[in-house]
N, C-alpha and C positions, 0 to 999 in steps of 0.2 A: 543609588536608592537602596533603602534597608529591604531583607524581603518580609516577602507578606505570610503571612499567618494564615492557616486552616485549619477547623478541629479535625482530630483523631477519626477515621473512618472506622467500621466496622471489621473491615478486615482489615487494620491498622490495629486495631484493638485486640484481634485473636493474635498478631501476629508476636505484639508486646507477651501477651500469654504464654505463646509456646515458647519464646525464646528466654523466657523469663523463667519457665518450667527448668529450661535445661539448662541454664545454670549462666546464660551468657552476661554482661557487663552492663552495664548503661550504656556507654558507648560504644560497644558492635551495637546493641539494640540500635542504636540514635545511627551507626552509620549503614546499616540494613535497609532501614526504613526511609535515609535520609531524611533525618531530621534532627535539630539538635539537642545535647542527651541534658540539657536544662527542661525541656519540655517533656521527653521520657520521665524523667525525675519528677517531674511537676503532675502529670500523671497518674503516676504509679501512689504518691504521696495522698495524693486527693480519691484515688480509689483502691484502696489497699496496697500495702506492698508486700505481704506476706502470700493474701492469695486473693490475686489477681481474676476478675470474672467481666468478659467483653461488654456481656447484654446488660449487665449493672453498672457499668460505668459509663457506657454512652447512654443510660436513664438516666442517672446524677449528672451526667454534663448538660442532658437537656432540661432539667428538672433548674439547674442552675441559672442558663439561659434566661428561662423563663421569670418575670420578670409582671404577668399580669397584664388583660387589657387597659387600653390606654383609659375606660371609663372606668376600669378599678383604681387605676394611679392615679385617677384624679375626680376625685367628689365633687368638683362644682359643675365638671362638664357632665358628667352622669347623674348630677340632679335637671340639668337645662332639659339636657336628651328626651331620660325619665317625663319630665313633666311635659316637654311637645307631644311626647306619645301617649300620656294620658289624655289629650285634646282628642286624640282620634288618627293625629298624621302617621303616615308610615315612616319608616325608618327612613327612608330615599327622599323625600322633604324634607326631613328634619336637618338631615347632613345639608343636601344644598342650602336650605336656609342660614346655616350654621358660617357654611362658607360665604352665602351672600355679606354676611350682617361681617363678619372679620375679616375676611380680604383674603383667606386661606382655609384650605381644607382642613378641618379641626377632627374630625372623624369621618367615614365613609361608612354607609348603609349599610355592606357587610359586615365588619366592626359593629353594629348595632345589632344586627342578628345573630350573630356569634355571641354576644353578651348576652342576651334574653334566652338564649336554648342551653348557654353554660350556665347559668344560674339555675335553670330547671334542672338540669342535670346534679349537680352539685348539692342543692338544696332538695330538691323533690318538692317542690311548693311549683305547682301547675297554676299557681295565681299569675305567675309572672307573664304567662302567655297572655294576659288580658291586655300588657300594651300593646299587641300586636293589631293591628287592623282585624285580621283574619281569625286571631287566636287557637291556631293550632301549637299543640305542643310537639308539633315534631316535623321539619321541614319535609319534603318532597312530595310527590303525588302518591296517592291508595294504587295502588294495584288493586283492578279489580278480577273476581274467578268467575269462569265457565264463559266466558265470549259477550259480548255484546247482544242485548234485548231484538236487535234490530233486523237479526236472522231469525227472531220467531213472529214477528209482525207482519198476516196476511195482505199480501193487497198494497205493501207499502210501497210507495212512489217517494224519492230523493227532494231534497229542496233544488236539487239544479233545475229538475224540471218546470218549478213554479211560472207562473208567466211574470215577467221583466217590470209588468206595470203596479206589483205587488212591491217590487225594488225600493222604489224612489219618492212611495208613501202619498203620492199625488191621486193614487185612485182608493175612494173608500171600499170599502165590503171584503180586505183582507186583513185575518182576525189570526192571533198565536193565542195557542193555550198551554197552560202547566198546572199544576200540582205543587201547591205551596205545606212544606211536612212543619209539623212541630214538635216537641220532644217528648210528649207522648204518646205511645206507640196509638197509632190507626187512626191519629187524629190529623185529616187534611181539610185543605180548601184548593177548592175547584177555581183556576183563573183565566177569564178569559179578555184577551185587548184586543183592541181594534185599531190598527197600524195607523191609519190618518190622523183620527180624533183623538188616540190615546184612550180613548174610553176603557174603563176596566170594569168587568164583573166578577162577582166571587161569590161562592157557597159553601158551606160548609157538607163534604161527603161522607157518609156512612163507611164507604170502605175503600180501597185502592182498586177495586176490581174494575171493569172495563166496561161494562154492562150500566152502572149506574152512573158512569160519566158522560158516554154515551148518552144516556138520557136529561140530563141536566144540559149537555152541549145543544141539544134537540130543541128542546123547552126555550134556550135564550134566544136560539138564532133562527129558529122555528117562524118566532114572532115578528123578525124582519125582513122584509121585501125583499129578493133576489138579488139585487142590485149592493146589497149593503150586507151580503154574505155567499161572497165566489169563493172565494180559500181560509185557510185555515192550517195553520203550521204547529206539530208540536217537538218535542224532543222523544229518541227512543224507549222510552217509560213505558211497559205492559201495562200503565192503566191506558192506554191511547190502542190499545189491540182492538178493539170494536169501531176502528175509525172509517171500517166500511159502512156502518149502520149510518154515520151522517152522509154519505154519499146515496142510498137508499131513500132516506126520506126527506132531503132536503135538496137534493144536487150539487150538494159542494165539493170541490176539489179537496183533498186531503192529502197535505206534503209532511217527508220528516225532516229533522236537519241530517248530519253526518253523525256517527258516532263517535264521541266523546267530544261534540262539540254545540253545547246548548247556547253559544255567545249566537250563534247563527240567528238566532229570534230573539235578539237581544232588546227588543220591545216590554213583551211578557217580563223578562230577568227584570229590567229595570225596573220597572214597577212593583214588581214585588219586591224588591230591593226598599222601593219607596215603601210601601205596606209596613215592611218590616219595624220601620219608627215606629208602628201604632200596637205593631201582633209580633214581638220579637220570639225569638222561635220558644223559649222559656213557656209564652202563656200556653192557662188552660182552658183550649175550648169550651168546656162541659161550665165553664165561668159565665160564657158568653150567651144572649140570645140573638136570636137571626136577627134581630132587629140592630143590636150590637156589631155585629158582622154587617149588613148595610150599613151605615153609618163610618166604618172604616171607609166602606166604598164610596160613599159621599164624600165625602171629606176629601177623598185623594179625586173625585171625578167633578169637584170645586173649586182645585188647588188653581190659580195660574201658569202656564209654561210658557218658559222661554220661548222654544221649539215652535208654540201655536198664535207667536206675536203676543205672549199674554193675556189670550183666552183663556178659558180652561173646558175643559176635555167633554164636561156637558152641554156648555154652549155649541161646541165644533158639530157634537153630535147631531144635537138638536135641528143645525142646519141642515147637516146632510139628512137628517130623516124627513126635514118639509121637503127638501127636494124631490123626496122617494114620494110623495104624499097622495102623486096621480097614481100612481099602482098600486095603492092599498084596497082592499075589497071594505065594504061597509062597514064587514063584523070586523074590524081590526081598526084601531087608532093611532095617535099618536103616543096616547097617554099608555094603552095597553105595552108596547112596545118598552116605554121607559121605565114602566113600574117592573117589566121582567127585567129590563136590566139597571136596575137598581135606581134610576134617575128619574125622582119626580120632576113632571111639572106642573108646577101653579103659580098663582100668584107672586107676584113683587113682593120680597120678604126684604129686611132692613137689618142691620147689627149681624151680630152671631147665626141669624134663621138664614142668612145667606148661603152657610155651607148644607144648607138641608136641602135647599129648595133652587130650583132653577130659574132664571130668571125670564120671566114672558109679558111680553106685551099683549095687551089683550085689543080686539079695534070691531069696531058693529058692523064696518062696512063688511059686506057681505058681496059675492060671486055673483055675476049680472046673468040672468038668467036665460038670455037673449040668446040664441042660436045666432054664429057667427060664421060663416064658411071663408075661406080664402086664407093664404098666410098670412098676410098684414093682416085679418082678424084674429088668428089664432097667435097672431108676437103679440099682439093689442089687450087679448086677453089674458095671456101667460105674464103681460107687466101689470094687468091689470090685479089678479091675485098676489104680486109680490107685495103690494102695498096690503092687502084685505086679507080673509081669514082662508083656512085651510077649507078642503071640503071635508075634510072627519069632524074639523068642528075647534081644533086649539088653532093657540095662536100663534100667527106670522111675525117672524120677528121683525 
């Protein structure tokens, strides 16, 4: 077997220098180093022979090497790439699909991100970040300064503490909320879901402070029966520092996640994630009227989910609030309830008035007035209202 080959090391490099300095041969050099003095020659030819310098000639041997990513040596595969990642896919799909479709690995996901961050670099054109899912121009995580929000938040209780039945999304009345930003500065919306139904509300706030979120949180959940507002989760955000005032005036339990970990109430994210098709972070509030701002939330509390057997999130609601319907006091309905959080109801609408409007049956039968004692009267009765109206007055579905 012939031997093998390796380049010149570093200190292989100073070593040719100094002996070169003082005057020795090609071959002492080649038999010093054990190597042979075709290669020293070869060497010294391709990086000066006169005056020899280590740190420049192992950057011209790597510089030689080099050779370019395999989507610069090849235009048709960095046009396929390019144009999957104009779709929206991330680099990690694109490769497997790449491999699916040829029967071999044609490039790897890395190779794709090292091609979009060398281009930026190279070029200074931060357009290229745009194939990217994410679109940052510069991989890894922000470091953030001065500690985590989550040591100055009074009163705060951990999301482990929540109760188990909030987990598994089978009992209503646990609700996440966030702070949806856009890119100009002090313009938020206020969001608030409700884990079962999906339900989403939103508002547009005045400022990030704590105090008028606080109050808006009040006003939605204010409006609904005890049962359909036990918990409430948010991320460590200083606008969430007043989250004892809903404990105060409403009795709800108020949990955080972990810090630096908002996937925890990954309800809220999703949703605004969905929003974002409508209000990408670019728009300008000051564009919009509240009514504008509804209307996002119709639309997305209209949409159908998978998740809810393809219902959608106003229907879901709607049941669980007839359910709530014997604990409502007079001066509260059903209608007040939906109108605070965003979801009319009325009539059977048809075409496009679908996503405005929820869908209700309306029935004349009416609640038998008959005083009824015993349990087989009070099941008698309780079936007898599933089929007839509420007692606030809308309709049973």
């Amino acid at each position: 077997m012939g031997r093998s080959y390796k380049q010149f090391s570093l200190e292989e490099r100073c070593e040719i220098a100094r002996r070169r300095e003082a005057g020795e041969s090609l071959g002492q050099i080649a038999a010093a180093l054990d190597r042979a003095p075709s290669s020293i020659s070869r060497e010294l030819k391709r990086n000066g022979t006169s005056s020899y310098k280590p740190a420049y000639a192992g950057q011209q041997a790597a510089a030689r090497r080099w050779r370019g990513s395999r989507l610069e040596r090849n235009p048709g595969l960095q046009q396929t790439v390019l144009d999957a990642l104009a779709q929206g896919w991330s680099p990690e799909p694109v490769a497997g699909r790449l491999q699916r479709e040829t029967g071999q690995a044609a490039i790897s996901y890395e190779s794709i991100y090292r091609f979009i961050y060398a281009q930026i670099r190279r070029t200074k054109d931060f357009a290229w970040r745009r194939y990217l899912p994410r679109g940052k121009f510069k991989r890894g995580r922000r470091a953030s300064k001065g500690g985590s929000s989550a040591l100055h938040i009074k009163d705060r209780i951990s999301l482990d503490n929540r109760p188990a039945q909030a987990a598994d999304r089978k009992q209503a009345g646990h609700w996440e909320g966030d702070l949806i930003s856009f890119s100009t500065y002090g313009q938020v919306l206020l969001a608030a879901h409700e884990r079962t139904s999906r339900l989403m509300a939103i508002a547009r706030q005045p400022t990030k402070h704590a105090d008028p979120v606080a109050d808006t949180l009040t006003g939605w959940l204010g409006a609904l029966p005890p049962a359909l507002r036990r918990t409430i989760t948010f991320d460590n955000g200083t606008e969430f520092a007043s989250h004892h005032q809903l404990r105060h005036r409403l009795n709800i339990e108020t949990f955080f996640c972990d810090p630096h970990a908002p996937w925890q109430k990954g309800g809220v994210e999703n949703a605004i994630g969905r929003l974002r098709r409508n209000l990408p972070r670019k728009t300008n509030l000051d564009r919009l009227t509240p009514n504008d701002i509804l209307a996002c939330a119709q639309r997305y509390n209209h949409t159908p989910r998978k998740c809810l057997d393809f219902q959608t999130p106003a229907e879901v609601f709607s049941t669980l609030l007839h359910l709530e319907c014997e604990s409502i006091g007079p001066e509260l309905s059903c209608r007040l309830f939906a109108a605070r959080l965003g979801v009319p109801m009325g009539p059977r609408l048809r075409g496009d008035e679908r996503l405005r409007g929820l869908r209700v049956w309306r029935t004349s039968r009416r609640r038998s007035r008959a005083s009824r004692t015993g349990a087989r009267s009070r099941w008698r009765s309780a079936g007898h209202r599933s089929a007839g109206a509420c007692r606030c007055g809308c309709a049973r579905r």
